[in-house]
Structure formats: C-alpha cells, structure tokens
C-alpha positions in Angstrom: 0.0 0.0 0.0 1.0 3.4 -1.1 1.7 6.2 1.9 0.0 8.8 1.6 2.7 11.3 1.7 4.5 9.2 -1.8 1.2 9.3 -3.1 0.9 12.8 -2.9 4.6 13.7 -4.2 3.8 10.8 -6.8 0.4 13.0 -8.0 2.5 16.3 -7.6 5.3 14.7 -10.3 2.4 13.1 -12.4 0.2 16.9 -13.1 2.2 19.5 -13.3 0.9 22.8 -11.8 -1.7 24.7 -14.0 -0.2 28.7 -14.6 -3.7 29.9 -16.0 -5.7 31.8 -13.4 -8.3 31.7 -16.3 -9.7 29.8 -19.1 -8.7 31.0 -22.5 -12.0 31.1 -23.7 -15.8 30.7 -23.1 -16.9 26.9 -23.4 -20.7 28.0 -23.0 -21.8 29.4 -25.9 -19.8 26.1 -28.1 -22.0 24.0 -25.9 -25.5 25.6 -26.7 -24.4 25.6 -30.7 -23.6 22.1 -30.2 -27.1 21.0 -28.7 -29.0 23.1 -31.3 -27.5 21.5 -33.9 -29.9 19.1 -36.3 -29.6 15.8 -35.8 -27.8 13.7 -38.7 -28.5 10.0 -39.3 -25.7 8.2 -40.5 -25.3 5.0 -42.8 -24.8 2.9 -39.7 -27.9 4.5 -37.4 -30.0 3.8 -40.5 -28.8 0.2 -41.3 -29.0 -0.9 -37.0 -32.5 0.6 -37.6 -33.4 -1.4 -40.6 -32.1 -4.7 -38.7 -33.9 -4.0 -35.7 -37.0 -3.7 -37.6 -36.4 -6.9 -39.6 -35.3 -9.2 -36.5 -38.1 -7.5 -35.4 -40.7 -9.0 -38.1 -38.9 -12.3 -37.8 -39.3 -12.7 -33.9 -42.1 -10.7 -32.9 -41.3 -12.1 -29.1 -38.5 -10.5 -29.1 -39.9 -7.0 -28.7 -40.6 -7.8 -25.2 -36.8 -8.3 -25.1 -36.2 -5.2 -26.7 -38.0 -3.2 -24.6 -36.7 -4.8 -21.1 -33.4 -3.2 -22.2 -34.6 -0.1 -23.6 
C-alpha cells in the first residue's frame, strides 16, 4: 500500500501545476451551438434501424426483449 505522503509527491510529479488563473476562452456558448445542432443520421444508425425492424418482423417475441433493455 502506497503512503500517503509518496502518493501525494507521486500526484504532484504526475500533473504539473496549472499557470492559468483563467480559461482561455468561453466553453458556454460552443455547448449551446452544439445542442441546437440538427440531428444527422448516418449510414450505420440507418442500417441498425433497418435490422432491428427486420429481426423484429422475424421474432415478434423479441420486442418484449427489446423493450426490457430499452
């Protein structure tokens, strides 16, 4: 087991100190644009989609499945 003392000197060595007393920038505003952005679909959403709707057809039980780990 580590002391705690090494530990500490260990974390110290590990990260060094941070000389910013500020961000550089504002992450707000990058966050909103991001969340109001439209959804895309890609090829691989669109083709999961497609099997889970075929499976689907094939094993109607299996929506009871499907929506015990939804």
């Amino acid at each position: 087991m580590i002391e705690h003392d090494r530990l500490a000197r260990l974390l110290r060595d590990a990260v060094p100190p941070s000389t910013a007393q500020a961000p550089s920038r504002d992450l707000w505003p990058a966050v909103t644009s991001r969340g109001h952005s439209p959804v895309s679909w890609t090829w691989f959403d669109l083709g999961m989609a497609a099997a889970v709707v075929i499976v689907l057809s094939a094993f109607p039980d299996w929506l009871w499945l499907l929506a015990y780990h939804l």
